[in-house]
VEXDREN-2710 file (C-alpha; in Angstrom, 1 decimal):
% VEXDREN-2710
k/r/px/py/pz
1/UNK/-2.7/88.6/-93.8
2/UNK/-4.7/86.5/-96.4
3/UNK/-5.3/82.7/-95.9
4/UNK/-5.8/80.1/-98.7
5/UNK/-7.7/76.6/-98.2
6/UNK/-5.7/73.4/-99.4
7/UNK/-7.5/71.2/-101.6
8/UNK/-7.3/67.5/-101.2
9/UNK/-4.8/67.6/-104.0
10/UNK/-2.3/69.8/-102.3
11/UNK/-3.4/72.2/-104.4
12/UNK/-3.7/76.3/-103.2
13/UNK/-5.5/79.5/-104.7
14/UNK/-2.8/82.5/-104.3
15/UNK/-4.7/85.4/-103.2
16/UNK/-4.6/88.3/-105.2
17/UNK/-2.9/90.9/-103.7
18/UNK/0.3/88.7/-103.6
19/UNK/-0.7/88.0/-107.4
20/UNK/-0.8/91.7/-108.6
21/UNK/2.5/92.1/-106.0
22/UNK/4.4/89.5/-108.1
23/UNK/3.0/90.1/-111.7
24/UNK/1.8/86.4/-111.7
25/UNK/-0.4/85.9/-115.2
26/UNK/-2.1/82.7/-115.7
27/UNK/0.9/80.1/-116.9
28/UNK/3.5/81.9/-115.0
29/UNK/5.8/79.3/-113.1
30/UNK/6.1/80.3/-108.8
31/UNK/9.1/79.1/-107.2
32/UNK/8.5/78.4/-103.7
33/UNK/11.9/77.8/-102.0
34/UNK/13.2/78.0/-98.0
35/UNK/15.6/80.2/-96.2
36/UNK/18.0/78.8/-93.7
37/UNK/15.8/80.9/-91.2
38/UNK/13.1/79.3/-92.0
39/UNK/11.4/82.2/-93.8
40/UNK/9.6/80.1/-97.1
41/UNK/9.4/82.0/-99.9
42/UNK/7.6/82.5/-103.4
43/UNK/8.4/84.4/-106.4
44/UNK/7.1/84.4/-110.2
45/UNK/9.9/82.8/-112.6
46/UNK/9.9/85.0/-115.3
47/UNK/12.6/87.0/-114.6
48/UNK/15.0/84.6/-112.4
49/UNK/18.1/86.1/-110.4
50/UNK/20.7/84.8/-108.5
51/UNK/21.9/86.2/-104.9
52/UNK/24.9/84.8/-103.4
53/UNK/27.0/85.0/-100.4
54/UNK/30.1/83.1/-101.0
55/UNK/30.6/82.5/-97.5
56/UNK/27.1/81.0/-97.2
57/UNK/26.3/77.3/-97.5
58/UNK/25.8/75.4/-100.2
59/UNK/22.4/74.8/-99.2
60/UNK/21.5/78.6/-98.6
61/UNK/22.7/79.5/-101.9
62/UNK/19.3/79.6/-104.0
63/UNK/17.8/80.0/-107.2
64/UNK/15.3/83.2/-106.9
65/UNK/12.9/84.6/-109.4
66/UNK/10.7/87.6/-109.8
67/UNK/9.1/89.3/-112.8
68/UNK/10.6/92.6/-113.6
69/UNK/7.9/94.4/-111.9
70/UNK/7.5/92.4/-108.4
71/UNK/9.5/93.1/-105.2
72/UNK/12.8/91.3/-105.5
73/UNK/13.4/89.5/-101.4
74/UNK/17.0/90.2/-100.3
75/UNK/19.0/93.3/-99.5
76/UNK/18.2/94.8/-102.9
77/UNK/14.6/93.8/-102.7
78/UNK/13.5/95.4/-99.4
79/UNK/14.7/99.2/-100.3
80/UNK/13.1/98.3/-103.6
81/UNK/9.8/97.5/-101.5
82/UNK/10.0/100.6/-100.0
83/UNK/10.7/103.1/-102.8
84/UNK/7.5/101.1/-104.2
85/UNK/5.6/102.2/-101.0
86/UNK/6.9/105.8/-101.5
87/UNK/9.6/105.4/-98.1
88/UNK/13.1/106.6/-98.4
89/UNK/15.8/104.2/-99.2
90/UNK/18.0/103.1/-95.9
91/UNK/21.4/103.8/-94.8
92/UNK/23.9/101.8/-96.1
93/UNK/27.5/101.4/-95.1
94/UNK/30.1/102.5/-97.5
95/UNK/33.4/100.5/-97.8
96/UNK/35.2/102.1/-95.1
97/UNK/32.5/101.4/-92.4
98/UNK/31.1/104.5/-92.2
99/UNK/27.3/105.0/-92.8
100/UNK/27.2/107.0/-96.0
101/UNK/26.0/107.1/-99.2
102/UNK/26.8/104.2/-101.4
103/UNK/29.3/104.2/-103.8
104/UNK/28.8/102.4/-107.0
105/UNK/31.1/102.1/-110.6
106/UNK/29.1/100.8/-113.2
107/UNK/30.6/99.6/-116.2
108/UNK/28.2/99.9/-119.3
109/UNK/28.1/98.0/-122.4
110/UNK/25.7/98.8/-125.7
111/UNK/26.9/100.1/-128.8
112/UNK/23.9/102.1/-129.6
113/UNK/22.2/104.8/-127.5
114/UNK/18.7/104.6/-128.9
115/UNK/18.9/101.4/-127.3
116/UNK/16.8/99.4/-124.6
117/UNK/19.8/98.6/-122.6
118/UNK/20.2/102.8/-122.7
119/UNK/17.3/103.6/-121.1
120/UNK/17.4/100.7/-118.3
121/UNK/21.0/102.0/-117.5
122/UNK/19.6/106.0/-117.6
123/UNK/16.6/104.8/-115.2
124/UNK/19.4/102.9/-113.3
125/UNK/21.4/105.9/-112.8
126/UNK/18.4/108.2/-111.8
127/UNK/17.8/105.9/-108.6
128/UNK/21.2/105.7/-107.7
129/UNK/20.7/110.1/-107.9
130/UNK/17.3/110.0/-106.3
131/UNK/18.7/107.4/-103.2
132/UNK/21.5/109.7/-102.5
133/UNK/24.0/107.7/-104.2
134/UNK/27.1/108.6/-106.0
135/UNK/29.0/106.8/-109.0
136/UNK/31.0/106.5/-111.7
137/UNK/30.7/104.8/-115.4
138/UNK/32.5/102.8/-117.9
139/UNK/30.7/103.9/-121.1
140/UNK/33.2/101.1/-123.1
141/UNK/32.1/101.8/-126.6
142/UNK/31.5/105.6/-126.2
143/UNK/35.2/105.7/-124.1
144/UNK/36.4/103.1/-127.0
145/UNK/37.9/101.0/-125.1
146/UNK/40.6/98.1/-126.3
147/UNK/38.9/94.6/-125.6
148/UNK/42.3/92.4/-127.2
149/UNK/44.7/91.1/-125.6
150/UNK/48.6/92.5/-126.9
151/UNK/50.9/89.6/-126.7
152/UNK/52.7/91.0/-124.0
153/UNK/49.7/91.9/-121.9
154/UNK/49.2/87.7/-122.6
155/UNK/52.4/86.9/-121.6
156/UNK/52.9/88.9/-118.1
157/UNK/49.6/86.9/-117.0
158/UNK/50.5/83.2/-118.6
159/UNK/53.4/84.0/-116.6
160/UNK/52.6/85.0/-113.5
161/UNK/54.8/88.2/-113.7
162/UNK/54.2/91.9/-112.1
163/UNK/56.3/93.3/-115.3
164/UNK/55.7/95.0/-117.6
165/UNK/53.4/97.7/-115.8
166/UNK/49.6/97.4/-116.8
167/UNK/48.5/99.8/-119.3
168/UNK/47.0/103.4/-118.6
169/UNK/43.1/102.2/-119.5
170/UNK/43.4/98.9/-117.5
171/UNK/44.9/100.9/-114.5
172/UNK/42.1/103.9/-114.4
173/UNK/39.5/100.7/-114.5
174/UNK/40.9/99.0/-111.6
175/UNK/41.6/102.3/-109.7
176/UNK/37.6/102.6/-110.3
177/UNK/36.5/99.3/-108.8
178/UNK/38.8/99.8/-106.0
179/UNK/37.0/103.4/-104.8
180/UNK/33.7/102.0/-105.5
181/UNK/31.5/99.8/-102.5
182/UNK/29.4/98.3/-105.2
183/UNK/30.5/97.2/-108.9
184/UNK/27.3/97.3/-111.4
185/UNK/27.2/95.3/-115.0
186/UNK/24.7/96.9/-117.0
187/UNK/24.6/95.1/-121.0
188/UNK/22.5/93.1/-123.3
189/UNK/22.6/89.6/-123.8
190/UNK/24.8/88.2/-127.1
191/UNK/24.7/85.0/-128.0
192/UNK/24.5/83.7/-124.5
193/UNK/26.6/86.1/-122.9
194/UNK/28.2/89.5/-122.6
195/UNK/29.2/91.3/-125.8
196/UNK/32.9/90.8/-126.7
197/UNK/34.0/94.1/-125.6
198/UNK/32.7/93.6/-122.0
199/UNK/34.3/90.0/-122.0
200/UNK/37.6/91.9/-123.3
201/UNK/37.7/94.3/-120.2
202/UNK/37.6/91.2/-118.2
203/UNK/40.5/89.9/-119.5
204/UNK/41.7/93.0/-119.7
205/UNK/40.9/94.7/-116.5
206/UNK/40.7/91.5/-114.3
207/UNK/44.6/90.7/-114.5
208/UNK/47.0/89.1/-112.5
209/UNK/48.0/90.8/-109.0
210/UNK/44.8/92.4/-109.0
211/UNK/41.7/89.9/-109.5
212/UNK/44.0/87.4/-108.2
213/UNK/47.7/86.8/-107.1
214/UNK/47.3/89.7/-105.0
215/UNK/49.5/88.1/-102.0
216/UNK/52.3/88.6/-104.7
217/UNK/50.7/92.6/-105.4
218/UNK/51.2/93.5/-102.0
219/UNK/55.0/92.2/-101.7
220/UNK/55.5/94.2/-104.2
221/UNK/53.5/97.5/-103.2
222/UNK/50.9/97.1/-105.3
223/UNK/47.1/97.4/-104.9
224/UNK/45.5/94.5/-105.3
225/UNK/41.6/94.3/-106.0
226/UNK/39.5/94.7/-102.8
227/UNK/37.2/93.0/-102.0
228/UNK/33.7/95.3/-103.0
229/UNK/30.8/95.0/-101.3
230/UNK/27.8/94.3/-103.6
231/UNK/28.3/93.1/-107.8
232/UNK/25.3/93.6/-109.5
233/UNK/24.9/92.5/-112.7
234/UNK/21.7/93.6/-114.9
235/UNK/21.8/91.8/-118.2
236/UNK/18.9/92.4/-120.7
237/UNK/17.6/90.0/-123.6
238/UNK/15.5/89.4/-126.3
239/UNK/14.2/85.8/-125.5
240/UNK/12.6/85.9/-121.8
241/UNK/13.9/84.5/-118.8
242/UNK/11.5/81.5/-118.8
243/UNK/12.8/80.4/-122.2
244/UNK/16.6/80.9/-121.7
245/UNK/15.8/78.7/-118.2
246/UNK/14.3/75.7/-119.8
247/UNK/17.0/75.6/-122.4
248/UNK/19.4/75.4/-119.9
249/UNK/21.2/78.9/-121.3
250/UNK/20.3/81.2/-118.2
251/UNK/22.4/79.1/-115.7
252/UNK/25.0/79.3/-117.6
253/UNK/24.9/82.9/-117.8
254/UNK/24.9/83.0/-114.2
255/UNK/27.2/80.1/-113.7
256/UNK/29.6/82.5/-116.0
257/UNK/29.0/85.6/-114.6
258/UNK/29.1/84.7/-110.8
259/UNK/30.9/81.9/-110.4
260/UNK/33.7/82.4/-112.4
261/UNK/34.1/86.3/-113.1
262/UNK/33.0/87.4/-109.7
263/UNK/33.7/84.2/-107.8
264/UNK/34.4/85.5/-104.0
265/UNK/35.4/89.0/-105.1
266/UNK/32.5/90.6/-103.7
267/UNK/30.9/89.9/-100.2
268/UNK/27.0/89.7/-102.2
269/UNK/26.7/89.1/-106.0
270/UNK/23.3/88.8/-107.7
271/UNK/22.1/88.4/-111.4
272/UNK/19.2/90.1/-113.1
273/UNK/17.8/89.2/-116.2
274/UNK/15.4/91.5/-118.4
275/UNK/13.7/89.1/-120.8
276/UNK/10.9/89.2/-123.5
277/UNK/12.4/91.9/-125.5
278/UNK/12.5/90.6/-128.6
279/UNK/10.7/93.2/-131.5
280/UNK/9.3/90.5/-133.3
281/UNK/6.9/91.0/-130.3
282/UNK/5.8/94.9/-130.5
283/UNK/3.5/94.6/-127.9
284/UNK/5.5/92.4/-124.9
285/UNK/8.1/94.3/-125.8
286/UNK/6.7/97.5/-124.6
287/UNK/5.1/96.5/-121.8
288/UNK/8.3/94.5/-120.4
289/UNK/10.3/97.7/-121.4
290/UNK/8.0/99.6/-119.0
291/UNK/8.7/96.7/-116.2
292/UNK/12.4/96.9/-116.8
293/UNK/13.0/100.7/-116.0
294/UNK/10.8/100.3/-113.3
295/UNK/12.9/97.5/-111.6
296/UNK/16.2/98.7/-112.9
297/UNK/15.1/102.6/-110.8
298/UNK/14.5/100.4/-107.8
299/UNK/17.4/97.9/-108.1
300/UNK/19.5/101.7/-108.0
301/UNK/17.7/102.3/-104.8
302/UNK/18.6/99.6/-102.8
303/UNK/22.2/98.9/-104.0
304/UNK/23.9/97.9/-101.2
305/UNK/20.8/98.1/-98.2
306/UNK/21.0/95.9/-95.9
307/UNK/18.6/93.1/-95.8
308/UNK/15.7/93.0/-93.0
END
């Protein structure tokens, strides 16, 4: 336990070993927030994510940040803490209540395999391996996957109608989500958002009487979407996250991404961003591409832990 004197001006020293544990550099931001049990909390802001639980108050539903290379807080964060302390992972629950590896489908977006976004979602994979933890992947461009919209895919959802039957592709997607626990996005950043192929399977893949009017699904036999367990979306970008924040562009990522796409389809949904890539920065770039695969190998670890 380390204790810190309060100047006159309310002002503290934070003591190094929480400064190394978070990555805090002099003119790093700290967020200090509260928990509804009390708990008060600090984390660096230059990596910001979002944890939800949409049947959580408004008030507990709070903006949390972490660099890349600190301990995130929150179910993900405390099997990352103790992969980082060399423990092993805890059980988790799988979606049909019995204690069991994790499950998780992760849908993958990049054109290009020599990529960044390639190696975070390799290292991603490898803890999800490493933890005991099985999956499945949407590789959309390497599967080639149809992001437009046919008229009459349009029309069945403008419409509200069950007919014609989805196609093949959109039905071996939802079939996916619906035998996974968790449901991981893994992409880069294009102009402020998912690239238009990953935007496609949503509209797509997220159709009606199974992302929603699934009351009218099950009338008719159908499987609706159920309800998955953790969403985790990881998406990585050039600018970093402290830069996107003050011009007001990372909220509306998140906003976008968990508010709207995700909404209450999943019982916990959180948003990682993996800033300062940008190569007209050689050298930030390499060291934040060493943070990244670090956090993204011990995001994989702790899909779906419960939190302590």
């Amino acid at each position: 336990m380390d204790t810190t004197k309060v100047t006159k001006n309310g002002q503290v020293t934070i003591p190094v070993d929480f400064r190394r544990m978070l990555s805090i550099e002099p003119g790093n931001k700290v967020l200090f927030f509260q928990r509804e049990n009390g708990d008060v909390v600090i984390e660096n802001t230059v990596a910001p994510t979002r944890r939800e639980q949409p049947d959580a108050s408004a008030a507990a539903l709070a903006d949390s940040s972490a660099t890349s290379t600190a301990t995130p807080t929150g179910a993900l964060g405390d099997a990352a803490k103790n992969a980082a302390a060399g423990a092993a992972p805890p059980a988790t629950t799988g979606a049909h209540g019995d204690t069991r590896a994790m499950h998780t489908h992760v849908v993958y977006c990049h054109p290009s395999e020599s990529s960044l976004t390639a190696k975070v979602r390799d290292a991603f994979l490898r803890g999800l391996g490493d933890a005991g933890h099985t999956y499945t992947i949407s590789d959309l461009y390497k599967m080639g996957f149809r992001a437009d919209m046919t008229e009459q895919e349009y029309l069945r959802d403008a419409y509200y109608n069950l007919a014609p039957p989805l196609a093949s592709d959109v039905l071996a997607e939802q079939a996916l989500i619906n035998a996974a626990d968790a449901l991981v996005f893994i992409y880069p950043v294009f102009w402020t958002d998912a690239p238009a192929k990953l935007k496609g399977w949503f509209d797509r893949v997220w159709r009606y009487g199974f992302a929603y009017g699934q009351d009218d699904a099950r009338t008719a036999g159908l499987a609706p979407m159920r309800t998955l367990k953790t969403v985790l979306t990881i998406a990585i970008a050039g600018h970093t996250a402290e830069t996107l924040e003050e011009q007001g562009r990372l909220q509306s990522m998140v906003n976008v991404m968990l508010d709207d796409r995700i909404h209450t389809r999943a019982k916990a949904k959180e948003f990682i961003l993996l800033g300062g890539t940008e190569r007209s920065d050689p050298e930030l770039r390499a060291r934040m591409a060493k943070r990244h695969l670090e956090t993204a190998y011990r995001l994989a670890l702790g899909i779906g832990a419960p939190s302590t």
